[in-house]
PDB file of N, CA, C and O in Angstrom:
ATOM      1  N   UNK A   1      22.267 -34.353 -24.530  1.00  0.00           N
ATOM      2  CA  UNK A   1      21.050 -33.944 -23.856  1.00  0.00           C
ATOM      3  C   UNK A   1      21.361 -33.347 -22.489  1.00  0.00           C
ATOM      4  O   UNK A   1      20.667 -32.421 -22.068  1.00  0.00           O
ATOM      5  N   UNK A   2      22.619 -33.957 -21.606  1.00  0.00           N
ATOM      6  CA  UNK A   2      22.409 -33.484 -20.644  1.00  0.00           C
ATOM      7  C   UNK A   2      23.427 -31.822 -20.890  1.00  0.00           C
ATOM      8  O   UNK A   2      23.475 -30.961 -20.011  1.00  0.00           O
ATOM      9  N   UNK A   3      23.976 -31.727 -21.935  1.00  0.00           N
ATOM     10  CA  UNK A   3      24.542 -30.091 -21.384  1.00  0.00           C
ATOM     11  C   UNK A   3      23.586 -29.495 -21.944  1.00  0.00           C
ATOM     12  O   UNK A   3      23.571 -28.311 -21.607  1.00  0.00           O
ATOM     13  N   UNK A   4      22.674 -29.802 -22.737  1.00  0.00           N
ATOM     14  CA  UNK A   4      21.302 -28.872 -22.643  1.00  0.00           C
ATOM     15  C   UNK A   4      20.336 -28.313 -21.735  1.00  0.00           C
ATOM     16  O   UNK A   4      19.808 -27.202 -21.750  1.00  0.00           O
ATOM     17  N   UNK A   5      20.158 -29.557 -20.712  1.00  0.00           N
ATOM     18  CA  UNK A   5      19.606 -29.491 -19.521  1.00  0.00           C
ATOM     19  C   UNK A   5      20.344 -28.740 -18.555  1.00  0.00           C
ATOM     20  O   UNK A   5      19.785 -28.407 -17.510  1.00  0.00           O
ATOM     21  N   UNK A   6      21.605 -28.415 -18.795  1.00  0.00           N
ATOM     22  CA  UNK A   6      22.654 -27.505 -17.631  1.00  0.00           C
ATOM     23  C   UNK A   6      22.682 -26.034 -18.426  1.00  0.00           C
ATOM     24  O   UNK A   6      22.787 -24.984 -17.793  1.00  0.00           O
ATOM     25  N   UNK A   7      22.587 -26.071 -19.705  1.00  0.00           N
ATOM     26  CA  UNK A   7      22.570 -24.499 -20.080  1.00  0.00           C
ATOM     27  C   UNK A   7      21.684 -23.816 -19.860  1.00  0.00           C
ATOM     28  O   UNK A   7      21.793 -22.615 -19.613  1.00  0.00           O
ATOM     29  N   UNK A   8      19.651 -25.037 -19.950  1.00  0.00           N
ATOM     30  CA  UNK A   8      18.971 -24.575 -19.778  1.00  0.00           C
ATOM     31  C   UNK A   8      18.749 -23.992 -18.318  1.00  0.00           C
ATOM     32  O   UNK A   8      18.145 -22.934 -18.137  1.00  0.00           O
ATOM     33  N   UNK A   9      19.272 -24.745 -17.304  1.00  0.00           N
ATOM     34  CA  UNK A   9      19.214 -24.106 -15.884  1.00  0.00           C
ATOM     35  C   UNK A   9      20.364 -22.875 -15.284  1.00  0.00           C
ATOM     36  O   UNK A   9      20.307 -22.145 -14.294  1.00  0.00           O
ATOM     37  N   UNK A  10      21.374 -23.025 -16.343  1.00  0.00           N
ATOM     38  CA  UNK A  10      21.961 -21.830 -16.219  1.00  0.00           C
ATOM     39  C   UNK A  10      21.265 -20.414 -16.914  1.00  0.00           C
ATOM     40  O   UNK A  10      21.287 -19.380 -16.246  1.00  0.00           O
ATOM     41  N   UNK A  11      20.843 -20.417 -17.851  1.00  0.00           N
ATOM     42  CA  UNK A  11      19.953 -19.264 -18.499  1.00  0.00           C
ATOM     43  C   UNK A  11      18.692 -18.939 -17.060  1.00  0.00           C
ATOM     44  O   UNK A  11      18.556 -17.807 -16.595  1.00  0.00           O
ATOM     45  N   UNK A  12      17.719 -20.418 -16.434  1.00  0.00           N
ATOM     46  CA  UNK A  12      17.141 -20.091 -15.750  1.00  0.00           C
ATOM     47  C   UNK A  12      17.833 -19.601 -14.780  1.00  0.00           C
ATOM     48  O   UNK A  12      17.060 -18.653 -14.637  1.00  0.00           O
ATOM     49  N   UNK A  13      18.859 -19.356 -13.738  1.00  0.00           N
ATOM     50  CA  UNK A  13      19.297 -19.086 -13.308  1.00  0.00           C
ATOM     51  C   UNK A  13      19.752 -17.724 -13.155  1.00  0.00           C
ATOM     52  O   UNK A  13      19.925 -17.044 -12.143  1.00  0.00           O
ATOM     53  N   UNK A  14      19.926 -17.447 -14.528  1.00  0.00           N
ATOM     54  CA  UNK A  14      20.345 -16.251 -14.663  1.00  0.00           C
ATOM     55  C   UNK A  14      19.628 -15.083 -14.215  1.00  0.00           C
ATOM     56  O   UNK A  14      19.866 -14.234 -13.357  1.00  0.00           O
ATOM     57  N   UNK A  15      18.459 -15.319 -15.224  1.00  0.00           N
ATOM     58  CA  UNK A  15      16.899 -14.511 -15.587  1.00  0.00           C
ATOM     59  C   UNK A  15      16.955 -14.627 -13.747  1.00  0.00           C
ATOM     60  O   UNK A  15      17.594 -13.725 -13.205  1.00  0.00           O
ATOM     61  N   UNK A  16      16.398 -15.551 -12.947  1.00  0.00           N
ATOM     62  CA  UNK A  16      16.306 -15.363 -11.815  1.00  0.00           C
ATOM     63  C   UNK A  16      17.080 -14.639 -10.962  1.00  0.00           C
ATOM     64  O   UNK A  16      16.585 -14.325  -9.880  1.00  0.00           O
ATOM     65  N   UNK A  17      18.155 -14.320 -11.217  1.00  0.00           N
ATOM     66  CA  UNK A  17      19.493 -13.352 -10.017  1.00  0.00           C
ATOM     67  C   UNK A  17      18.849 -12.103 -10.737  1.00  0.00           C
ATOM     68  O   UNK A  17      18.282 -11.237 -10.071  1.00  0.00           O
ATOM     69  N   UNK A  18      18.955 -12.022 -12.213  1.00  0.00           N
ATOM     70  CA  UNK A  18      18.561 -10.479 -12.727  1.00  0.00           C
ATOM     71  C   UNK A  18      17.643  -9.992 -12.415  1.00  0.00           C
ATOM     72  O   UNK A  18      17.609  -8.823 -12.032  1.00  0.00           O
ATOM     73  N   UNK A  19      16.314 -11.001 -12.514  1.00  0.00           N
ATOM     74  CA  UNK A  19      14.933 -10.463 -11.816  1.00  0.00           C
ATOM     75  C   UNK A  19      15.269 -10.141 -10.128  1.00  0.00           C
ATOM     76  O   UNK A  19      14.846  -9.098  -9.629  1.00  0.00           O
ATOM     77  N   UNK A  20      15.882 -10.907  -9.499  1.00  0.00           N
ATOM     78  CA  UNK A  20      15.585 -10.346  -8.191  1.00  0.00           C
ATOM     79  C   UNK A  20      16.445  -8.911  -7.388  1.00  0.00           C
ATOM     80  O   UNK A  20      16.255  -8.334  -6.317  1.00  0.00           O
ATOM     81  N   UNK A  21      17.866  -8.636  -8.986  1.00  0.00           N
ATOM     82  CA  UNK A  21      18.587  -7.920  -8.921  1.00  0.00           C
ATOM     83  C   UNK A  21      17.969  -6.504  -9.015  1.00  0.00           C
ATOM     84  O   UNK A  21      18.364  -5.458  -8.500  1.00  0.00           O
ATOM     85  N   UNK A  22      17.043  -6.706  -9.699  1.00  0.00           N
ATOM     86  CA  UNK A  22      15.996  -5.360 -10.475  1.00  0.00           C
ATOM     87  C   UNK A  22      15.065  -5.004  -9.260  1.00  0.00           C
ATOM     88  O   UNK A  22      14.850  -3.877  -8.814  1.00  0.00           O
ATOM     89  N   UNK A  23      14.655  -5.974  -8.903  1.00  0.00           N
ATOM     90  CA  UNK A  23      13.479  -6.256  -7.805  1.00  0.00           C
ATOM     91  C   UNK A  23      13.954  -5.172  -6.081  1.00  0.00           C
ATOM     92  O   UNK A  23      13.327  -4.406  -5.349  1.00  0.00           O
ATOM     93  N   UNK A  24      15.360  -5.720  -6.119  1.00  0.00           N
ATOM     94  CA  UNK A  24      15.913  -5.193  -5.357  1.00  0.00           C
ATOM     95  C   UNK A  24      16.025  -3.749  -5.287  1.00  0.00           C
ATOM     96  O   UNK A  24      15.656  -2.929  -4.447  1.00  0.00           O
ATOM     97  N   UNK A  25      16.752  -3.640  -6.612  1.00  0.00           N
ATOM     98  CA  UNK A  25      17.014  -2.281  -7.259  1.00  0.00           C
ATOM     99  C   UNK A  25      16.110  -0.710  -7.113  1.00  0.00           C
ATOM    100  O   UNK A  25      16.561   0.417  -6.910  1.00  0.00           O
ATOM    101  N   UNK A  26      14.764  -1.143  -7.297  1.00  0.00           N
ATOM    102  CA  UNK A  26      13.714  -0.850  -7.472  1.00  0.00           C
ATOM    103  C   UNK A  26      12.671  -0.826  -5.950  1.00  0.00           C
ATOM    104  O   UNK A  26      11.622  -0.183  -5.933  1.00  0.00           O
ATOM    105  N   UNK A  27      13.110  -1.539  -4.870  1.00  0.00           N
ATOM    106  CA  UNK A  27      13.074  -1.334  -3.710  1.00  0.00           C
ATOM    107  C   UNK A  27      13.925   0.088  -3.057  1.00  0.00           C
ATOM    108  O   UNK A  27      13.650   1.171  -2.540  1.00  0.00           O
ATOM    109  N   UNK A  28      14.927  -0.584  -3.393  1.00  0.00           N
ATOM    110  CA  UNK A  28      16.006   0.702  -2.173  1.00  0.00           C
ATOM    111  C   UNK A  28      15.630   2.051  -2.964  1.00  0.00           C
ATOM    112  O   UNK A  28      15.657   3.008  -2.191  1.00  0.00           O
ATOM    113  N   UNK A  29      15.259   2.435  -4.389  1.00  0.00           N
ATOM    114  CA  UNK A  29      15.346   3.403  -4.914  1.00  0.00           C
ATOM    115  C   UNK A  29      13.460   3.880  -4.192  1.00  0.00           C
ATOM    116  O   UNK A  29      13.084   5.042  -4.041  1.00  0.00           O
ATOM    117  N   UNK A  30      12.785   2.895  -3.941  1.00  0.00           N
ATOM    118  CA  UNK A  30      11.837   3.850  -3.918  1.00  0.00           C
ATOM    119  C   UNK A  30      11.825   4.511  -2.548  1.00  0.00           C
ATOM    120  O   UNK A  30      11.051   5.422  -2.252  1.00  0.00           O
ATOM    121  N   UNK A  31      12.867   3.913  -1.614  1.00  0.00           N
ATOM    122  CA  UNK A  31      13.106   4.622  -0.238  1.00  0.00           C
ATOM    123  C   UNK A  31      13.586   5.858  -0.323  1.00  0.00           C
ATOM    124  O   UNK A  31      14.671   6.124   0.194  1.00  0.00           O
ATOM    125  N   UNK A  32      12.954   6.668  -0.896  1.00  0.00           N
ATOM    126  CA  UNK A  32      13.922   8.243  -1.214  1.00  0.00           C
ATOM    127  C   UNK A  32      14.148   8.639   0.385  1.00  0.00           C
ATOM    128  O   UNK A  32      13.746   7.974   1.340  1.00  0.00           O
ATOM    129  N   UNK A  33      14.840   9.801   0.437  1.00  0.00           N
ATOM    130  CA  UNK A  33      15.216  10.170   1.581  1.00  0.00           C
ATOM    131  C   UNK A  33      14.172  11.933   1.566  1.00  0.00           C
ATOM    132  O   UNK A  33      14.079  12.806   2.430  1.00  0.00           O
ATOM    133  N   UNK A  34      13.644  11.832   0.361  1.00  0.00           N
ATOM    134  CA  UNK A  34      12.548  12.963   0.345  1.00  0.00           C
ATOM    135  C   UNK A  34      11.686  12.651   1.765  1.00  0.00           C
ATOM    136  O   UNK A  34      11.751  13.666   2.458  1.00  0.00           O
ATOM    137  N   UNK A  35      10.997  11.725   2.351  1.00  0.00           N
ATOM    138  CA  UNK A  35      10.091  11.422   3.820  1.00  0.00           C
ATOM    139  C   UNK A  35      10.666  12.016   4.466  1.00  0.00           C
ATOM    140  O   UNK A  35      10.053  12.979   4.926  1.00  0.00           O
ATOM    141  N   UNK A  36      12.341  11.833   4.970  1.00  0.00           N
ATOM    142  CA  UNK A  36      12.887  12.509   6.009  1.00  0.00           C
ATOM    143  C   UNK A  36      12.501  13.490   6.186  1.00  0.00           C
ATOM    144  O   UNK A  36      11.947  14.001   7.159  1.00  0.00           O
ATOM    145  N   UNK A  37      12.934  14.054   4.649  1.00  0.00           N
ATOM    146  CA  UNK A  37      13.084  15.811   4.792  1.00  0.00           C
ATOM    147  C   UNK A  37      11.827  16.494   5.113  1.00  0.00           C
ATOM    148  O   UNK A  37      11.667  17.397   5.934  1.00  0.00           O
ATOM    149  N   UNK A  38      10.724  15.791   4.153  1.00  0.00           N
ATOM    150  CA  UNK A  38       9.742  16.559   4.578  1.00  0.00           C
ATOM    151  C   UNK A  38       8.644  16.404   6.148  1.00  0.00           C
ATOM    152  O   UNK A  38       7.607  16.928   6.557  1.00  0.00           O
ATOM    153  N   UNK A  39       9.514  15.485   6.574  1.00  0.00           N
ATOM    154  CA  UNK A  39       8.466  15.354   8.151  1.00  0.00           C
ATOM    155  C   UNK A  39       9.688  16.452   8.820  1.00  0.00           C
ATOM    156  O   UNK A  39       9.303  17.162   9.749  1.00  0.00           O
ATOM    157  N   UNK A  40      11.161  16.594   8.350  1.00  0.00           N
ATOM    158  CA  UNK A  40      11.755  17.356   9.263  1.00  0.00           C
ATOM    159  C   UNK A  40      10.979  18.832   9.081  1.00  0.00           C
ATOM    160  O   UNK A  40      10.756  19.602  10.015  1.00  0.00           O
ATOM    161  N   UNK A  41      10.622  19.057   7.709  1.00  0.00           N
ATOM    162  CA  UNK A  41      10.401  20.717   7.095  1.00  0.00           C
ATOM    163  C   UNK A  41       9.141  21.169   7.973  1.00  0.00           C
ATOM    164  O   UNK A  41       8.689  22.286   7.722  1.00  0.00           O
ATOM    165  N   UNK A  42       8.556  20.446   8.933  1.00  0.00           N
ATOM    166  CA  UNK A  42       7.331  21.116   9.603  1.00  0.00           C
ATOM    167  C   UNK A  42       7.791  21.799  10.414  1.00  0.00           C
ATOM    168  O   UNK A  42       8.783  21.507  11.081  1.00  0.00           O
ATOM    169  N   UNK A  43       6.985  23.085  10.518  1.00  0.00           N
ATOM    170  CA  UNK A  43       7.470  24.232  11.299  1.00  0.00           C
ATOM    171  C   UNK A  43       7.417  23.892  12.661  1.00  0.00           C
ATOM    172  O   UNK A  43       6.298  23.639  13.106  1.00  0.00           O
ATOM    173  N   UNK A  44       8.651  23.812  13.635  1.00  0.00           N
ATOM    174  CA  UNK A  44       8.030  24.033  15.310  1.00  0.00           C
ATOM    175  C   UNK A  44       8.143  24.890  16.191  1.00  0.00           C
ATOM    176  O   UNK A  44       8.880  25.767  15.741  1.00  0.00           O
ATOM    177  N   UNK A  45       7.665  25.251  17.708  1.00  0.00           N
ATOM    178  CA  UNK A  45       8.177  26.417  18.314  1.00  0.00           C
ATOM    179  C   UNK A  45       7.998  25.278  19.275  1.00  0.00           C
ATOM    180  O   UNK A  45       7.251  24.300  19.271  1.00  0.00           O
ATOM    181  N   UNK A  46       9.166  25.829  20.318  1.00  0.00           N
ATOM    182  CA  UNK A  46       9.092  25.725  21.944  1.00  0.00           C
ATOM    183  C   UNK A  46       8.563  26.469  22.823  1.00  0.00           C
ATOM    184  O   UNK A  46       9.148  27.519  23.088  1.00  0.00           O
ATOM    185  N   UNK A  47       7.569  26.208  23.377  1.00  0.00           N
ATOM    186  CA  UNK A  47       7.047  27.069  24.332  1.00  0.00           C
ATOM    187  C   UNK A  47       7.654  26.918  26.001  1.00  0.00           C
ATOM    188  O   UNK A  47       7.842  25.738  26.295  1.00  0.00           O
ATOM    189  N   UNK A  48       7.901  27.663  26.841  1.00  0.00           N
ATOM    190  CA  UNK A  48       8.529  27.770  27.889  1.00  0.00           C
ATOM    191  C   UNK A  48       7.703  28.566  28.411  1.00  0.00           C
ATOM    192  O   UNK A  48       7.285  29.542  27.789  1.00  0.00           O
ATOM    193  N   UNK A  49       7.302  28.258  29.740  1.00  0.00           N
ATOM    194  CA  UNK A  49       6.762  28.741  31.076  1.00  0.00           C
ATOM    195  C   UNK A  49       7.594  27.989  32.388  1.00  0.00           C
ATOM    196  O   UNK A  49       7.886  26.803  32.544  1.00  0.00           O
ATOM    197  N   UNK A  50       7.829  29.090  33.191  1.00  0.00           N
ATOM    198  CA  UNK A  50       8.387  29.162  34.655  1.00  0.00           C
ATOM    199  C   UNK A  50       7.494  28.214  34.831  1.00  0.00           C
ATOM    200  O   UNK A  50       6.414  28.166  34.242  1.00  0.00           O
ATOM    201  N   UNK A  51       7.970  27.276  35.790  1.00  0.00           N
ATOM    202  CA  UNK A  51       7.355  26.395  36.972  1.00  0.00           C
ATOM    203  C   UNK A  51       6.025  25.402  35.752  1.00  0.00           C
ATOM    204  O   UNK A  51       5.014  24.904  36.248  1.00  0.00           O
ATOM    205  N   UNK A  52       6.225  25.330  34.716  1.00  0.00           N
ATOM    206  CA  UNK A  52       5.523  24.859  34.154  1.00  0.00           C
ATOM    207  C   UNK A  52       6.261  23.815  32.957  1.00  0.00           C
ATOM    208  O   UNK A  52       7.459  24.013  32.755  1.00  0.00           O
ATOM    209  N   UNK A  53       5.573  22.714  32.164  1.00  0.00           N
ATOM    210  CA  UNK A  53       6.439  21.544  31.481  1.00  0.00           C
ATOM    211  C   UNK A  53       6.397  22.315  30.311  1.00  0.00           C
ATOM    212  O   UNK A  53       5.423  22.921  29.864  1.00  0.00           O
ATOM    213  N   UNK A  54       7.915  22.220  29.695  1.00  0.00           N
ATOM    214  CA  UNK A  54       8.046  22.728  28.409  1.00  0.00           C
ATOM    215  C   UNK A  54       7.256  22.210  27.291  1.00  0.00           C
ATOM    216  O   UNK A  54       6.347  21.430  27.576  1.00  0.00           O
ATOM    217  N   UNK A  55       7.420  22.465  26.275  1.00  0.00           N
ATOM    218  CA  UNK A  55       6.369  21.575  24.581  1.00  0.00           C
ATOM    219  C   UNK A  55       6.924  22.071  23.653  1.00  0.00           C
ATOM    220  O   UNK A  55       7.228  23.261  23.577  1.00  0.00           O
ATOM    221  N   UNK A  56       7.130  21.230  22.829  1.00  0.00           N
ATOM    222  CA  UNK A  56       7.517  21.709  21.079  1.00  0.00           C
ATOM    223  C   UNK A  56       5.886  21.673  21.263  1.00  0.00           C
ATOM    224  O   UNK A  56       5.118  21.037  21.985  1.00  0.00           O
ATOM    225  N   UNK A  57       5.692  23.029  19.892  1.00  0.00           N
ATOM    226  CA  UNK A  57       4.360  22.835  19.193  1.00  0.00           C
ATOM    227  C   UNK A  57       4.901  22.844  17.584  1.00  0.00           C
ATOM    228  O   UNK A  57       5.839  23.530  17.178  1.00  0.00           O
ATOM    229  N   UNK A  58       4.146  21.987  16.830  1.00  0.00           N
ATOM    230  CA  UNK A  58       4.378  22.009  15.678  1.00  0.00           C
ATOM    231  C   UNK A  58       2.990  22.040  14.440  1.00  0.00           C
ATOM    232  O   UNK A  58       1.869  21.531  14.414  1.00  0.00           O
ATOM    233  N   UNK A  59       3.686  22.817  13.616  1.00  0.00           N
ATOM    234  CA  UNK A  59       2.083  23.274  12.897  1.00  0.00           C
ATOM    235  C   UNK A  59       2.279  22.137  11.362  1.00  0.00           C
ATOM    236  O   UNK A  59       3.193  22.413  10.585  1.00  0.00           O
ATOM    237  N   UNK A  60       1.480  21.073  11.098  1.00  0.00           N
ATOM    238  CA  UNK A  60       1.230  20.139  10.368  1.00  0.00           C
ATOM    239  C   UNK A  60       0.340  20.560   9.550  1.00  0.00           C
ATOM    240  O   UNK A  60      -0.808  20.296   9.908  1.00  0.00           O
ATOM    241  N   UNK A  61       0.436  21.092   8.629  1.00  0.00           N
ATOM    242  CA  UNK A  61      -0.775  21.860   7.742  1.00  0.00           C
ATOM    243  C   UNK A  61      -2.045  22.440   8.360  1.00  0.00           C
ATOM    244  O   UNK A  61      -3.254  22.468   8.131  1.00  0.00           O
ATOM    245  N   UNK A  62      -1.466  22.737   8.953  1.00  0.00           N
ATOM    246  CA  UNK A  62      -2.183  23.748  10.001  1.00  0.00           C
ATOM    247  C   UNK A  62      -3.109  22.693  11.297  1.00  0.00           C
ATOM    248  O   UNK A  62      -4.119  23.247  11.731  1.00  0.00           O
ATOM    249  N   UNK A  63      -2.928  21.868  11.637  1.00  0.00           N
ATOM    250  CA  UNK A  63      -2.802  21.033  12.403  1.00  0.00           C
ATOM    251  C   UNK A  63      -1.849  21.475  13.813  1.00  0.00           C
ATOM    252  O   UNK A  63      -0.730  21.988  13.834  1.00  0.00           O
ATOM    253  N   UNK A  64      -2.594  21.137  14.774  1.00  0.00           N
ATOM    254  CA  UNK A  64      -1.489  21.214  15.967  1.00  0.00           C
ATOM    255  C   UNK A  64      -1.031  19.485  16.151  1.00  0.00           C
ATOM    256  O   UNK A  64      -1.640  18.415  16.117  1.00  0.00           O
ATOM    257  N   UNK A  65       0.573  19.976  16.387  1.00  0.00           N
ATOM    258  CA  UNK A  65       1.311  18.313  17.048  1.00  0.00           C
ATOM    259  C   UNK A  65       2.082  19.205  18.187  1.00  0.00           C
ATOM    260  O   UNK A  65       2.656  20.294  18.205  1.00  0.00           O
ATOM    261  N   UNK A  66       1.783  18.138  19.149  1.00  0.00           N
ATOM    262  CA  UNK A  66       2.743  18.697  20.288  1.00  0.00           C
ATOM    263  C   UNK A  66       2.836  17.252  20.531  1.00  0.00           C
ATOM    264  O   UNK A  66       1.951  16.422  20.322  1.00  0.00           O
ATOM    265  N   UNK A  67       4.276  17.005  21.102  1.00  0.00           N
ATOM    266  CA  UNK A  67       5.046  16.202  21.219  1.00  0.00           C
ATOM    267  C   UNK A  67       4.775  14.751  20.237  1.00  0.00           C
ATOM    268  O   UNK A  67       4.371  13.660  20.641  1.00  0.00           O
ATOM    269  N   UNK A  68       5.082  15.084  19.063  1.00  0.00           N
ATOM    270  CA  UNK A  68       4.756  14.129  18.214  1.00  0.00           C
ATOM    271  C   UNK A  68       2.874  13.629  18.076  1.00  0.00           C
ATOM    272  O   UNK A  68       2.362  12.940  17.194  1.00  0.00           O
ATOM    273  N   UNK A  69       2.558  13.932  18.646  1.00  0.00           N
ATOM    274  CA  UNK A  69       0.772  14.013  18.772  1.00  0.00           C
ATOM    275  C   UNK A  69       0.000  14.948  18.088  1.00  0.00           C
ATOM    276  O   UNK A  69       0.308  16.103  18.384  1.00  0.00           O
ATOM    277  N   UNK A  70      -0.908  14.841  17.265  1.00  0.00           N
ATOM    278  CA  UNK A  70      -2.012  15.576  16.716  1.00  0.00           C
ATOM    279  C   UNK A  70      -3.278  15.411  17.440  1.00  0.00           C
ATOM    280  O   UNK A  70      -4.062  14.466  17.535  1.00  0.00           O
ATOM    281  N   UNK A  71      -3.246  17.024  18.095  1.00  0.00           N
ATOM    282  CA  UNK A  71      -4.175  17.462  18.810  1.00  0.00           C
ATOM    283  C   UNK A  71      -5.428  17.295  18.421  1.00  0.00           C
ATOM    284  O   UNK A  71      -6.233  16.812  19.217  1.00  0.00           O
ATOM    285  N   UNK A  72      -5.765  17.611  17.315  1.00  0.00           N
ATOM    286  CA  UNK A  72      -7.164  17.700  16.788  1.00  0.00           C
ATOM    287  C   UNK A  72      -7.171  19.363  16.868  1.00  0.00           C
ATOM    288  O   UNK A  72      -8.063  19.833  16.163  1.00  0.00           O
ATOM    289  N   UNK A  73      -6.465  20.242  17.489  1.00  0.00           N
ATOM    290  CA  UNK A  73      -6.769  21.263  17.491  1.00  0.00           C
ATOM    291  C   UNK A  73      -6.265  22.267  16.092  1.00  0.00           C
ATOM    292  O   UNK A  73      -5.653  21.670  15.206  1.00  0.00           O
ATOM    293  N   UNK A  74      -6.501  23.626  15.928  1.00  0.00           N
ATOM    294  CA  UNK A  74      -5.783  23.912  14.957  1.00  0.00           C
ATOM    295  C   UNK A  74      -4.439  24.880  15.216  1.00  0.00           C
ATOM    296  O   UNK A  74      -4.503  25.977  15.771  1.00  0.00           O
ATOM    297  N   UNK A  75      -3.300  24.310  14.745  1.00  0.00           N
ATOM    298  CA  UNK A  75      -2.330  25.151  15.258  1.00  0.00           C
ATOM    299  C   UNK A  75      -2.409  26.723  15.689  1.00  0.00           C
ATOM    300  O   UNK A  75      -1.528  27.101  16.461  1.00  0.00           O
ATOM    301  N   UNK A  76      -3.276  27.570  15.310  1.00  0.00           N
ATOM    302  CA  UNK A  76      -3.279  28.700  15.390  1.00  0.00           C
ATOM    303  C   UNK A  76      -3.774  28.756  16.792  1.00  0.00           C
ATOM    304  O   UNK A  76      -3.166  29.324  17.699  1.00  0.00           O
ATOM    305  N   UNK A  77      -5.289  27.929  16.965  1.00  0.00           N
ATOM    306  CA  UNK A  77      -5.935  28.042  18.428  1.00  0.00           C
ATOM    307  C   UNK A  77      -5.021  27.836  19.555  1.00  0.00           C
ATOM    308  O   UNK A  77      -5.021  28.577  20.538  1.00  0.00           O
ATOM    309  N   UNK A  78      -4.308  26.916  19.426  1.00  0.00           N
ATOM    310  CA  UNK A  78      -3.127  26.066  20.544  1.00  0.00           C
ATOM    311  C   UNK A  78      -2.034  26.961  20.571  1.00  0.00           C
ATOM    312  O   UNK A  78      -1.436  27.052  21.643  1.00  0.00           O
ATOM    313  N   UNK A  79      -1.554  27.808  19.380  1.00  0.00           N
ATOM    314  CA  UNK A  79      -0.583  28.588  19.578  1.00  0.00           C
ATOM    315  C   UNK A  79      -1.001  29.830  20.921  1.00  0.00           C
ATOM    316  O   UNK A  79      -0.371  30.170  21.923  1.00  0.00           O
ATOM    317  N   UNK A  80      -2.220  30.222  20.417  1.00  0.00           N
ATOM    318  CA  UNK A  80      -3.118  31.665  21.200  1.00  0.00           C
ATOM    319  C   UNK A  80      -3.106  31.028  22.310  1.00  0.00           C
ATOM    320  O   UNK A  80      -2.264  31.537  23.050  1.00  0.00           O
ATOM    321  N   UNK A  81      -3.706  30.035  22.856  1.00  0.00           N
ATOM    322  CA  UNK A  81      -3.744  29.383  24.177  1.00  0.00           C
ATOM    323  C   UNK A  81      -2.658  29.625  25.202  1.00  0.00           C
ATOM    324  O   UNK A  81      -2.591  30.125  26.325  1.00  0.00           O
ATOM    325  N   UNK A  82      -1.407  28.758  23.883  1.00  0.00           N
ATOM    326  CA  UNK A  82      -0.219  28.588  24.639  1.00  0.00           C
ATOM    327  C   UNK A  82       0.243  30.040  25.633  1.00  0.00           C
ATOM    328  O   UNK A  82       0.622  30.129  26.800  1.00  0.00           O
ATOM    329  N   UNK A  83      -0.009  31.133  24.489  1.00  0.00           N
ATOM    330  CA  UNK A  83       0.430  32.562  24.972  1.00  0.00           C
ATOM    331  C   UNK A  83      -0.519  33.178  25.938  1.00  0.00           C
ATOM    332  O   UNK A  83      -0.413  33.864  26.955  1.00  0.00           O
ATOM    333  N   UNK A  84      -1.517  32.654  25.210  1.00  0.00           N
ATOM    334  CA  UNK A  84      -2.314  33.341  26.586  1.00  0.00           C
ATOM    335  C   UNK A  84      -2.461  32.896  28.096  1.00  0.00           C
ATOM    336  O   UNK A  84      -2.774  33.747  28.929  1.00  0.00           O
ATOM    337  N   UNK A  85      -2.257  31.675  28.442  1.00  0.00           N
ATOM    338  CA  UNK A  85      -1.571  31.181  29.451  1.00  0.00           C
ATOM    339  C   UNK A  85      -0.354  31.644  30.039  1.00  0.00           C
ATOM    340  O   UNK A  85      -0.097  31.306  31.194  1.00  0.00           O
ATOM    341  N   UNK A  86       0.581  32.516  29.269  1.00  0.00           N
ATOM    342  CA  UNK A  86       2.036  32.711  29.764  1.00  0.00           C
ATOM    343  C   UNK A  86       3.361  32.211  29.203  1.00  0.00           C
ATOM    344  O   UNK A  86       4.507  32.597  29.435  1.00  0.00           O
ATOM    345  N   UNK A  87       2.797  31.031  28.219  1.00  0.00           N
ATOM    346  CA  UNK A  87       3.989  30.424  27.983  1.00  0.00           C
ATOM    347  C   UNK A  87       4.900  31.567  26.674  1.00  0.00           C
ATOM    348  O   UNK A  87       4.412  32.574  26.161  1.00  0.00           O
ATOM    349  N   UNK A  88       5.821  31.186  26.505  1.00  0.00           N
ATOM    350  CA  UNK A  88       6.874  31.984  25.641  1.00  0.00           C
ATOM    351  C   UNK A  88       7.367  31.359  24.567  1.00  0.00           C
ATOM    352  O   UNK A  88       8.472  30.818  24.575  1.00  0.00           O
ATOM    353  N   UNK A  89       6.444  31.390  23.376  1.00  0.00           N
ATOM    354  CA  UNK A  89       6.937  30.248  21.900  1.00  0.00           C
ATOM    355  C   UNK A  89       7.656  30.860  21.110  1.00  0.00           C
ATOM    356  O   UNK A  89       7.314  31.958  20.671  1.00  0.00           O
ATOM    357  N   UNK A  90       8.752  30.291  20.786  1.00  0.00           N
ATOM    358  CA  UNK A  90       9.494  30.857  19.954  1.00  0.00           C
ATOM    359  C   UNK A  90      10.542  29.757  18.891  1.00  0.00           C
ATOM    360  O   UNK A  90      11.296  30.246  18.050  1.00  0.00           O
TER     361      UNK A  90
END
């Protein structure tokens, strides 16, 4: 009786490392590295003005982000601004 009781906790044992092996498995895989890429793939420009603070602007589906921030504005308006002020985006 009792090496029954030790095979049976070795089988449980088992099932348990495999389940948490899978569990695991199935974690790291859903971390694709696709997020990176696509927060890197947003378009940005630097705008530069003399005597004035530089800015990435970046267009987020047509969204303005400047310095990691979403304006609320739409990239196109903030771009025209930027230039029409003086600054130099490129």
């Amino acid at each position: 009786m009792l090496i029954f009781i030790r095979h049976q906790k070795k089988i449980a044992m088992k099932k348990l490392f495999l389940s948490l092996t899978v569990l695991a498995a199935i974690g790291f895989y859903s971390c694709s590295s696709n997020d990176d890429e696509n927060s890197a793939s947003i378009p940005c420009v630097t705008c530069v003005k003399e005597m004035a603070e530089n800015f990435t602007l970046c267009n987020d589906e047509g969204q303005a982000v400047v310095g990691g921030t979403k304006t609320g504005e739409t990239y196109d308006s903030t771009l025209s601004n930027a230039l029409a002020s003086g600054y130099t985006c490129n």
